[in-house]
N, C-alpha and C positions, 0 to 999 in steps of 0.2 A: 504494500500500500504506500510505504513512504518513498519508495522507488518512483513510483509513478509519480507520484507530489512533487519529490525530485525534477523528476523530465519534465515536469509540465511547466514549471517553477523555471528552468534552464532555458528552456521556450518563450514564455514569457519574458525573459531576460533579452535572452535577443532581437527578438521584437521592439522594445523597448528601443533597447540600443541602436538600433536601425532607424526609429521613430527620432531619436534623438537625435542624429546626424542630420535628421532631412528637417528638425525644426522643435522636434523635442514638442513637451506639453506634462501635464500631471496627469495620472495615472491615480485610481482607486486602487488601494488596497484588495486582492480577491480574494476568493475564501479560502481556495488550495494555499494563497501565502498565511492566510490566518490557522489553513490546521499546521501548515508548518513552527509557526509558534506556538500551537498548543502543543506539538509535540516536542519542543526544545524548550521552552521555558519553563524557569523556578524560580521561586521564589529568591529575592535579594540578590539577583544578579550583577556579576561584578562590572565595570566598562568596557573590560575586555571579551567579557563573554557576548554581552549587549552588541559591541562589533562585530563579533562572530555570526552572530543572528542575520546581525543586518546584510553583513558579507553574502550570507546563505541567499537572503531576499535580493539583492542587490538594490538594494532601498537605505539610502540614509539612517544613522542609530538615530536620530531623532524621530522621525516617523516611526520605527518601529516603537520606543518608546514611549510616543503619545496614545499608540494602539495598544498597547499593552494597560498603562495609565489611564486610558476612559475606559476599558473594559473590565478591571480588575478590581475598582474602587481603589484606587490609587496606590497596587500591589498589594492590598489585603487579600484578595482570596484568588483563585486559581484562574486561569485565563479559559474561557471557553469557547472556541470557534466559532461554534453555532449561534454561541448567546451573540457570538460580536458582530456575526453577519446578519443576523434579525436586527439587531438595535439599526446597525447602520441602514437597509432598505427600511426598517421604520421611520428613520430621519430624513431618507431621499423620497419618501412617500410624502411627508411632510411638507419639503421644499417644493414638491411638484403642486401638492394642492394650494401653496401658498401663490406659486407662481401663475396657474390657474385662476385661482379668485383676483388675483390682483388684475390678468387676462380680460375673465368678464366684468370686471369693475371699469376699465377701460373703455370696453367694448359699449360699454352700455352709457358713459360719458358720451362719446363720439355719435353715439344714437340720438342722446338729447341734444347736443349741438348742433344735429343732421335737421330735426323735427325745429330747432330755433330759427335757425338758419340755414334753409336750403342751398344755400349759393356759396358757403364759407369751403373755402379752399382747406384741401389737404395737410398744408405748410401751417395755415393757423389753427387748425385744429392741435397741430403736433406740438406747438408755439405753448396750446393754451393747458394741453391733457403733458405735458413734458415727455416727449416722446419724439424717434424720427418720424419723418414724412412719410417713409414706407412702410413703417407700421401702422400709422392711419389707414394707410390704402391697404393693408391686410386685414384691420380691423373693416373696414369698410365693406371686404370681398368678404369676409364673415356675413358681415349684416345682409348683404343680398344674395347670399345664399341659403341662409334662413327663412329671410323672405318670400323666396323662393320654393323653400322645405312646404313652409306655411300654406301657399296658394297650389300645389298641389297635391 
């Protein structure tokens, strides 16, 4: 089993690396790297070993670190994979519905300003909701789409 977590871990690595030449970016944590620290970590680890970990992830000791620290109760009790990748899709479930409402909260600004002011440009809507132009005109291709939903 950890052979496999190994290879897959090695793979990901390189990818990575490959991604990083042509321009690089952040990268989530996955969960084959999280059971790799539940199966290497203990409790009160030294700096050196912490390197070691990270070495294995090819991930920063600090990241590893902060993964270990929000998941552990800040190294009181055991690290658990599972626990860590539910918490984390619980919080990206979170940021998406946040991102969503604040979506249709927009949406529905741009609707009343439509219903104010039939003739108000794109650029002032965007001026007035804080937002680019072409997300007006996305919000906008929303609303006549629904419209659209609507009438038949």
């Amino acid at each position: 089993m950890l052979f496999l977590i190994e290879k897959t871990i090695l793979r990901q690595r390189e990818e990575r690396r490959k991604r990083n030449k042509v321009g690089g970016g952040y990268k989530r944590m996955s969960f084959q790297e999280r059971l790799v620290i539940e199966k290497l970590y203990k409790n009160n680890m030294n700096l050196s070993e912490m390197n070691a970990l990270a070495g294995i992830l090819n991930r920063n000791r600090v990241t590893v670190y902060r993964e270990i620290m929000k998941n552990t109760n800040n190294g009181m009790e055991l690290y658990d994979a599972r626990k860590a990748q539910k918490r984390f899709l619980e919080e990206q479930n979170k940021r998406v519905q946040i991102k969503k409402e604040k979506r249709n909260k927009n949406v529905q600004r741009v609707e009343e300003l439509l219903v104010l002011s039939p003739t108000i440009k794109q650029k002032e809507i965007a001026e007035i909701i804080g937002c680019s132009r072409s997300t007006v005109a996305n919000y906008m291709k929303q609303i006549r789409l629904k419209e659209e939903e609507e009438k038949a």
